[in-house]
C-alpha positions as CSV (number, residue, x, y, z in Angstrom):
1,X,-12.8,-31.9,-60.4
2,X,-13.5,-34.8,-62.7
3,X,-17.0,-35.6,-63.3
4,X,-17.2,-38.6,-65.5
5,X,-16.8,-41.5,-63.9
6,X,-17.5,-45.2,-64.3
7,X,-17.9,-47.6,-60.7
8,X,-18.2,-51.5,-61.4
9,X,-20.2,-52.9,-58.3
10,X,-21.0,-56.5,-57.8
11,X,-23.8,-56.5,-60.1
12,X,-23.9,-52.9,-61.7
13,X,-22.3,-50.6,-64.2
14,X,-22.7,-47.1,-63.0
15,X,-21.3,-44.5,-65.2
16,X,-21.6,-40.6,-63.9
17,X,-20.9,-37.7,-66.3
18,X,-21.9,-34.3,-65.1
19,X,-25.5,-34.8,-63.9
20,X,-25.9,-37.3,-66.0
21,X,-26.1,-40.7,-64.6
22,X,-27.0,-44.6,-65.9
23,X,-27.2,-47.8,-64.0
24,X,-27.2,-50.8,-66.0
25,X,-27.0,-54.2,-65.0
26,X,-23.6,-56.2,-65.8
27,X,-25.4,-59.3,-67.0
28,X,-27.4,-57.4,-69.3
29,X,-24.6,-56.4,-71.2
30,X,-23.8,-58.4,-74.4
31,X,-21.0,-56.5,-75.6
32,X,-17.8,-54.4,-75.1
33,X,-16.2,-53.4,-77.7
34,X,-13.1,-50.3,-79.1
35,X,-14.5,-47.5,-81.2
36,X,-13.7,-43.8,-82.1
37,X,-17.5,-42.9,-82.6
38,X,-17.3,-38.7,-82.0
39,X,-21.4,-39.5,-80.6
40,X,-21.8,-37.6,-77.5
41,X,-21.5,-39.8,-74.7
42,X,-20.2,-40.1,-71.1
43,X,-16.4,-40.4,-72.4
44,X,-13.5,-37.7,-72.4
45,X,-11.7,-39.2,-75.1
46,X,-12.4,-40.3,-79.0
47,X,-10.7,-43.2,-78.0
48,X,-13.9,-45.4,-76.2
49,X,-15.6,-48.2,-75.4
50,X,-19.0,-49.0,-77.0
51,X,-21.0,-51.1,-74.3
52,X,-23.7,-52.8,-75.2
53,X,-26.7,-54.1,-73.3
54,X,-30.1,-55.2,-73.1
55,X,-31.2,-55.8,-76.8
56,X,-30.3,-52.6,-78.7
57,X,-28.6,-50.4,-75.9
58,X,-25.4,-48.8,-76.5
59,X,-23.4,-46.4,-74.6
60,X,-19.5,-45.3,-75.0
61,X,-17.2,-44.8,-72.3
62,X,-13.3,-44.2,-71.9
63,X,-11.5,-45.5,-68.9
64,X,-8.0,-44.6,-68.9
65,X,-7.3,-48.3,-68.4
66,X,-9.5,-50.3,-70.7
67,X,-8.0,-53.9,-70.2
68,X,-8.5,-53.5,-66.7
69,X,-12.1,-52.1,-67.1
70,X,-13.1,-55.1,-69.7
71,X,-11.5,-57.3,-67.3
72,X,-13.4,-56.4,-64.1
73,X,-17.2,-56.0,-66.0
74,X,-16.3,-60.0,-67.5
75,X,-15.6,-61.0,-64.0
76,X,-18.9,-59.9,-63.3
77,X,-20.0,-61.2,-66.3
78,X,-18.1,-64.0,-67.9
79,X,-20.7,-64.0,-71.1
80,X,-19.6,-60.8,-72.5
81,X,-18.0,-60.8,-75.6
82,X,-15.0,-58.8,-76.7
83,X,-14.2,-57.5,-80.0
């Protein structure tokens, strides 16, 4: 059973890995952006996502579809830039 997970809810990010679990708000973040930082993190693969949020927050993630995962968090958030 996979544990990591990542759930996009009308005004949340919630991202579950093991017992591990944040909430963040979508419009706090500022940021999404690729990366193949080896930091521990809630992602399965060394290809991620840095997310960043609130004013020096940063966490990486992997969806297995990450157009689709930028796409829903800016429909949440229009203001988040991409890069």
């Amino acid at each position: 059973m996979r544990t990591t997970h990542y759930t996009i809810t009308q005004t949340h990010l919630l991202v579950r890995c093991g017992p591990w679990r944040v909430q963040m708000p979508v419009d706090s973040i500022t940021r999404v952006e690729p990366t193949h930082n080896p930091m521990s993190s809630a992602a399965l693969s060394l290809d991620r996502l840095a997310i960043h949020y609130n004013r020096y927050d940063e966490i990486l993630v992997s969806p297995r579809d990450k157009a689709n995962f930028i796409e829903a968090l800016r429909q949440v958030n229009p203001q988040i830039q991409v890069g």
